[in-house]
C-alpha positions in Angstrom: -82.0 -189.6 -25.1 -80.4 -186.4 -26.5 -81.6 -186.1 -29.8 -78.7 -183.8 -30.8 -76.9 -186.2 -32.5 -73.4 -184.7 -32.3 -74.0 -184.5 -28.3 -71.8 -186.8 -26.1 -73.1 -188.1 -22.3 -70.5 -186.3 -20.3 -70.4 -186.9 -16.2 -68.4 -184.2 -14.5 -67.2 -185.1 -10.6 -65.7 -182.3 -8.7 -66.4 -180.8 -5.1 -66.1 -177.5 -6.7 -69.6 -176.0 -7.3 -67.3 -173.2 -9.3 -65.7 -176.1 -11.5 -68.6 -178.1 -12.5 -70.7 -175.2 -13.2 -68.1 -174.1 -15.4 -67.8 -177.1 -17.1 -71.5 -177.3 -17.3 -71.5 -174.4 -19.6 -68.6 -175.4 -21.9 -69.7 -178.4 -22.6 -73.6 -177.7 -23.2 -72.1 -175.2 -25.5 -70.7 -177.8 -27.6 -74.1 -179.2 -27.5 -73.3 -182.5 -25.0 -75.5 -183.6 -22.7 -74.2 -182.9 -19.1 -74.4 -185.1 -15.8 -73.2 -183.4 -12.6 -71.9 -184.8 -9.3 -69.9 -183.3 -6.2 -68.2 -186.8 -5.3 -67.3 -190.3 -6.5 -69.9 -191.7 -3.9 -72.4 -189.1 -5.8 -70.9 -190.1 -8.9 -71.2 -194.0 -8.7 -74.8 -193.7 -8.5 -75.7 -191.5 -11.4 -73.4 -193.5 -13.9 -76.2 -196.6 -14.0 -78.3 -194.4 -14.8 -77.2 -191.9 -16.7 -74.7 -193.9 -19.2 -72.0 -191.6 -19.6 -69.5 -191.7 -23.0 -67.0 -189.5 -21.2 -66.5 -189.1 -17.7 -64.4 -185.5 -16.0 -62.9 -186.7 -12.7 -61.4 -184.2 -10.1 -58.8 -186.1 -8.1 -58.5 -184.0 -4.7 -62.2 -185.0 -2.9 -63.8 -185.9 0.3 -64.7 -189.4 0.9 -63.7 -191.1 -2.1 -60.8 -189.3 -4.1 -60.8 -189.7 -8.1 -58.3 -192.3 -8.1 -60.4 -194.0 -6.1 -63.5 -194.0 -8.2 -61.8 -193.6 -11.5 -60.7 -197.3 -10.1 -64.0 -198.6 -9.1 -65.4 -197.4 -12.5 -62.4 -199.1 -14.2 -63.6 -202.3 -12.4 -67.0 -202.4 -13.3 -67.7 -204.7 -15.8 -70.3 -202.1 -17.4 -69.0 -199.1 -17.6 -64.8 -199.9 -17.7 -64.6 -199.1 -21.6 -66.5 -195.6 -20.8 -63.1 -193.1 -20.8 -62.3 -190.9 -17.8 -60.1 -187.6 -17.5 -58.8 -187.1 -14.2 -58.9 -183.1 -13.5 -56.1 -181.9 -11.3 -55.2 -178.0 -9.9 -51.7 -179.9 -9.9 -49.6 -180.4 -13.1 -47.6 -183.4 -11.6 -46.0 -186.0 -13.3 -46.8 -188.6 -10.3 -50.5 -187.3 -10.9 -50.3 -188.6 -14.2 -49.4 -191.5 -13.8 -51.2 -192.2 -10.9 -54.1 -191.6 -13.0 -52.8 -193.7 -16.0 -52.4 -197.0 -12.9 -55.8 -196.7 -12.6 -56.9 -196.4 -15.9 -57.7 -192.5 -16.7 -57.0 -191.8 -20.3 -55.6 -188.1 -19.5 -55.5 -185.2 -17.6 -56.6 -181.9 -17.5 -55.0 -179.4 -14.7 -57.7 -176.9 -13.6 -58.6 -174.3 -14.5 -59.0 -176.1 -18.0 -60.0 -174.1 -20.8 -63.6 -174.3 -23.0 -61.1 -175.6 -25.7 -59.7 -178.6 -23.7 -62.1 -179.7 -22.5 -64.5 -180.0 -25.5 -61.2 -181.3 -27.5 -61.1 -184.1 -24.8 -64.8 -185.2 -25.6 -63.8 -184.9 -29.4 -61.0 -187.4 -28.6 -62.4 -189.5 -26.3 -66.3 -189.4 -26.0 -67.4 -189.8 -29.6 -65.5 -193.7 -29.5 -67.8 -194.6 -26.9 -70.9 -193.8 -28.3 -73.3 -196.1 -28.4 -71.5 -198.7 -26.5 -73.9 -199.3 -23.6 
């Protein structure tokens, strides 16, 4: 579907409108293709049909917290190899490894910079290309 060939499927899940706008534009600057959605309810539902390589998680939401659906993702037989980076206005080390129990590769605290987060789809996005 994106034609870019450099381009990674990235799924960002925050409540923020501020944060996943932002992220929007970083990462359609580095030429990904971008999936938005404001909860992991939200979230579960796009990822059939989008196929992400790289998901952004925030954990602090309504409803279903990113631990919560970072889990459920984890569990699904389909999508558990596709990465996800829990996003965090905290820099806690139970955070982190809260995240790592249920299976986030890392972590991000917000605000997170153009830099880190197109170095985290560098890292983590480009292995799962082509996987589903």
């Amino acid at each position: 579907m994106s034609s870019t060939g450099s381009g990674c499927k990235v799924l960002v899940i925050d409540d923020s409108n501020t944060i996943r706008r932002s992220a929007e534009i970083f990462l359609k600057q580095g030429n990904h293709e971008v999936m938005l959605a404001e909860d992991g309810f939200d979230a579960l539902s796009k990822i059939a049909e989008f196929h992400p390589n790289i998901i952004f998680c925030d954990i602090l939401m309504p409803r279903l917290d990113g631990y919560q659906t970072c889990a459920i993702i984890k569990k699904n037989v389909n999508f558990s190899s596709v990465p996800v980076v829990m996003l965090s206005s905290k820099d806690g080390v139970f955070d982190k490894a809260r995240g790592r129990m249920v299976g986030s590769q890392d972590y991000l605290t917000k605000p997170f910079t153009k830099d880190q987060l197109l170095q985290a789809v560098r890292q983590f996005g480009s292995s799962n290309q082509g996987v589903l």
